[in-house]
C-alpha positions as CSV (number, residue, x, y, z in Angstrom):
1,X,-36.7,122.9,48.4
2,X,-36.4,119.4,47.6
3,X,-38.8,117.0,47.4
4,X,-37.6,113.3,47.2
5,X,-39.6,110.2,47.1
6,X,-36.8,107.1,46.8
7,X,-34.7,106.9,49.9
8,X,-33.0,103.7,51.7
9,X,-31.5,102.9,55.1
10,X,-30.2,100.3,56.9
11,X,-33.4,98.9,57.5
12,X,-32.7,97.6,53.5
13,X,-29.6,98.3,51.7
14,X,-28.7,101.7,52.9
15,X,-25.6,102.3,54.9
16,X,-27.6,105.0,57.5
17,X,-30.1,105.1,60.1
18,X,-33.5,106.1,58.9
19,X,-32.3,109.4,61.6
20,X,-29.4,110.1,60.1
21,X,-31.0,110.5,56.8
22,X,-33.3,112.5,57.5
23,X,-30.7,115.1,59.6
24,X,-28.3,114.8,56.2
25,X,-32.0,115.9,54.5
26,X,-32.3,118.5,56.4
27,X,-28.6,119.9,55.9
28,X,-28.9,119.3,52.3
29,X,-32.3,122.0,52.2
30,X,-34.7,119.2,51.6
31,X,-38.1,120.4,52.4
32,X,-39.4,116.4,52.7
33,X,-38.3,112.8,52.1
34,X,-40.1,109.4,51.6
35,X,-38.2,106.8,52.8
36,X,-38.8,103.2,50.8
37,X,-36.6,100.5,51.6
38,X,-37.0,97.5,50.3
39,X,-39.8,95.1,51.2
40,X,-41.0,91.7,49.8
41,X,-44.1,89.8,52.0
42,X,-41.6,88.9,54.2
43,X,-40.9,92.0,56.1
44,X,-43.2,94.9,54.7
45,X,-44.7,94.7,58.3
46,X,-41.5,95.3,60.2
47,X,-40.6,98.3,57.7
48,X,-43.7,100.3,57.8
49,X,-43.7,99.8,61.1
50,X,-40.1,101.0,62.2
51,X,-40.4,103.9,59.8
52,X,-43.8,105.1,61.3
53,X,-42.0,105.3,64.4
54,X,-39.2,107.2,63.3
55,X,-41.1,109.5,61.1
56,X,-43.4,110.2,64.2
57,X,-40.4,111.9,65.8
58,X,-38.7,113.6,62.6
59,X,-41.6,115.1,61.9
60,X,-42.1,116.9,65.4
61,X,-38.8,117.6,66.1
62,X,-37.0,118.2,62.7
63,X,-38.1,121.1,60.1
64,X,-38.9,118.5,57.1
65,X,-41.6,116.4,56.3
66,X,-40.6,112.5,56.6
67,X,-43.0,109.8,55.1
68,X,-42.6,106.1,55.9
69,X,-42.8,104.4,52.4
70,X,-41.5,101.1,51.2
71,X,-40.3,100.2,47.6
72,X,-41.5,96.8,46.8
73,X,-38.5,95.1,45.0
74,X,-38.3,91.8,42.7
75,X,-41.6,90.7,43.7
76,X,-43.7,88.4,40.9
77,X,-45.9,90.4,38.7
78,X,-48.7,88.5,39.7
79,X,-48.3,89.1,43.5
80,X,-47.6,92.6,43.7
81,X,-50.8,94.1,43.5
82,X,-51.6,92.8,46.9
83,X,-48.3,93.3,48.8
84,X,-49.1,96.8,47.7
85,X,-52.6,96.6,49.5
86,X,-51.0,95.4,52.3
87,X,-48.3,98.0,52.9
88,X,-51.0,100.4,53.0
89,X,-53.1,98.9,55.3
90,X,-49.8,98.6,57.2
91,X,-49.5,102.4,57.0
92,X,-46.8,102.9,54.5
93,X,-47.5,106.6,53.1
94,X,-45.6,106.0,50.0
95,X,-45.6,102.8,48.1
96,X,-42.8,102.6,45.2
97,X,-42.3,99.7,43.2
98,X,-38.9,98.7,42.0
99,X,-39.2,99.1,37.9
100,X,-37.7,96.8,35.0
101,X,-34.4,98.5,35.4
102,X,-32.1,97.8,32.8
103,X,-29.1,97.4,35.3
104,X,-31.2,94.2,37.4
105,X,-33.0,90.6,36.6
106,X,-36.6,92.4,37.4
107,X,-39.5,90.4,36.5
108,X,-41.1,91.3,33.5
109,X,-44.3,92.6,33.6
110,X,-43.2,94.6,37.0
111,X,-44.4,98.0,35.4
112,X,-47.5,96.5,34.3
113,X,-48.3,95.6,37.4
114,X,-47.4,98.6,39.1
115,X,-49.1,101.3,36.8
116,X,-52.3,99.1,37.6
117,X,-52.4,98.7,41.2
118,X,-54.0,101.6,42.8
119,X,-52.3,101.2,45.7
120,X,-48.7,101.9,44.0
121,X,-47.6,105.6,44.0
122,X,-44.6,105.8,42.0
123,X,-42.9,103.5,39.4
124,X,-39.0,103.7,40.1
125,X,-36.9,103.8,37.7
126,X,-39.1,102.5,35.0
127,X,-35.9,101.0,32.2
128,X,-37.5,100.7,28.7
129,X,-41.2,101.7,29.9
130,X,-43.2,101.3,27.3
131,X,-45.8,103.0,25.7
132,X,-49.1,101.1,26.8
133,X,-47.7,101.1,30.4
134,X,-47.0,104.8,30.4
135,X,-50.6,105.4,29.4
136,X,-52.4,102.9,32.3
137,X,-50.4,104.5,34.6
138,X,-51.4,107.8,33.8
139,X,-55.0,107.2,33.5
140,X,-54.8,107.1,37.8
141,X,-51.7,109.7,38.1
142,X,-48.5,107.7,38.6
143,X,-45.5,109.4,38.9
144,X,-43.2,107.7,37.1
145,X,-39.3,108.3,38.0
146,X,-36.6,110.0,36.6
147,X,-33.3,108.3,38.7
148,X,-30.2,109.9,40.0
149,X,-28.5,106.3,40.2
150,X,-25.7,105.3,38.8
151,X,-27.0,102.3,36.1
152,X,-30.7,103.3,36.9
153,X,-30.6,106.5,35.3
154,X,-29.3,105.2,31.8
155,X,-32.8,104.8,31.0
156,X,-34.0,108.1,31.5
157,X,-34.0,109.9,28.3
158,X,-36.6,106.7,27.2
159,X,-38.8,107.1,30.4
160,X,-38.6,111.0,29.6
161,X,-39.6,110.4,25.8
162,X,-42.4,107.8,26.5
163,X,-44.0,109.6,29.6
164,X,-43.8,113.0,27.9
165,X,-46.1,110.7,25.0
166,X,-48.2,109.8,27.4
167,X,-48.5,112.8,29.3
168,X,-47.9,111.2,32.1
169,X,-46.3,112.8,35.2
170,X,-42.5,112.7,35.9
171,X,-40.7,113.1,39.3
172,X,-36.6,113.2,39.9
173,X,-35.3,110.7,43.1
174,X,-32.5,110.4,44.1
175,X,-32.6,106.5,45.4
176,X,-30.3,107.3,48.0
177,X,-28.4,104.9,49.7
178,X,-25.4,106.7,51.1
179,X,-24.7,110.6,52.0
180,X,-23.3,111.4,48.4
181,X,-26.3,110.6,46.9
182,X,-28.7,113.2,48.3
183,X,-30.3,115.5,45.5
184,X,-29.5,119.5,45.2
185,X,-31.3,121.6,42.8
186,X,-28.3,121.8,40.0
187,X,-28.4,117.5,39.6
188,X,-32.5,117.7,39.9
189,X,-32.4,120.3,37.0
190,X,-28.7,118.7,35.2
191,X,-30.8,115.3,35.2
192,X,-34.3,116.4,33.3
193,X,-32.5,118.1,30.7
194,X,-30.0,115.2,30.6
195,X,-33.0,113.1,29.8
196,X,-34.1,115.3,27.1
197,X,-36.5,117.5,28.4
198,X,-36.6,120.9,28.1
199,X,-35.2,123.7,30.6
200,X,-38.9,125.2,30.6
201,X,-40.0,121.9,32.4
202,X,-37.7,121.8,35.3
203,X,-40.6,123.7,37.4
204,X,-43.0,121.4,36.8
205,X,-41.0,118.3,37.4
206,X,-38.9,119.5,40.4
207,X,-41.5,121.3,42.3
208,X,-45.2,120.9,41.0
209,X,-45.2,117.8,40.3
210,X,-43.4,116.7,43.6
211,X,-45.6,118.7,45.9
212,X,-48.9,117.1,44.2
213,X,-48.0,113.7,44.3
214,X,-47.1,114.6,48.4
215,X,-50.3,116.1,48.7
216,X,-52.0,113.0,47.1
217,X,-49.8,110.9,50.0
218,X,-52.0,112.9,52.6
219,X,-49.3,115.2,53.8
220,X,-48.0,118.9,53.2
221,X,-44.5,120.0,53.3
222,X,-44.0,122.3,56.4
């Protein structure tokens, strides 16, 4: 019953249709999926707009709930806080922002800026988050990632020891960008405890935590 909020296509840097992910969702026993490909000011418009039109006909046709999202990626600090505004007002359902991975050149001060925009729902892939970041974003219920990439996820046990400080909440996504990297249950669960966590927070992180953030997007799984 997976709930996955960091999904690409070929609309970014994804090798599938924005259809074809969703069917591979579906086979894989996703109950919903946010796609968020990449967007800059350049063509956040085009995005939202493409994926509302395909989640308009997954969602009445397919048994999974499919949210048009975008993940804003290597944009300045400084101007991030309104792109974010923007894709909103452009109907994205889901705005991610690309973190300070430690595997790419991102800006710093990219997870600053993202744990205080409102407008920002999840902090992907987070690399060294640190402690005063963790906190602002909690104060207005960011979900901050734990990442099934390759390179991302090397991070994880930090974001895991940090947010758990904070008590800040703490989603798994797969960032997929290719069939392989779809989620199941056993690499959701293998990847909390991998970060350090304990086995008696897999609930909370898998499901609870998944479902309230999708509930805060508007939208209930079907």
């Amino acid at each position: 019953m997976i709930i996955d909020f960091h999904s690409h296509t070929f609309l970014s840097d994804g090798v599938l249709s924005p259809a074809e992910l969703v069917q591979r969702a579906v086979a894989a026993g996703y109950r919903a999926i946010a796609i968020t490909d990449h967007v800059g000011y350049a063509n956040y418009q085009y995005v939202c707009e493409a994926l509302l039109r395909e989640c308009e006909v997954i969602n009445r046709e397919l048994p999974i709930t499919a949210l048009a999202g975008v993940e804003i990626t290597h944009v300045a600090p400084r101007a991030l806080g309104a792109l974010a505004e923007r894709c909103k007002v452009a109907g994205a359902q889901v705005v991610a922002v690309h973190g300070e991975t430690i595997s790419e050149p991102v800006p710093p001060g990219t997870n600053a800026a993202a744990a205080e925009c409102a407008a920002v729902d999840v902090l992907a892939h987070p690399g060294l988050l640190t402690a005063a970041d963790a906190r602002v974003g909690c104060e207005r219920g960011l979900a901050f990632e734990l990442s099934a990439r390759k390179g991302h996820s090397a991070a994880n046990g930090c974001v895991a020891r940090v947010c758990q400080q904070a008590g800040a909440t703490m989603i798994v996504n797969s960032d997929t960008h290719a069939p392989g990297d779809l989620l199941t249950d056993s690499v959701v669960a293998n990847i909390i405890l991998g970060a350090g966590l304990e086995r008696a927070q897999i609930e909370a992180i898998s499901r609870e935590n998944p479902a309230a953030l999708l509930k805060r997007c508007g939208l209930a799984t079907t």
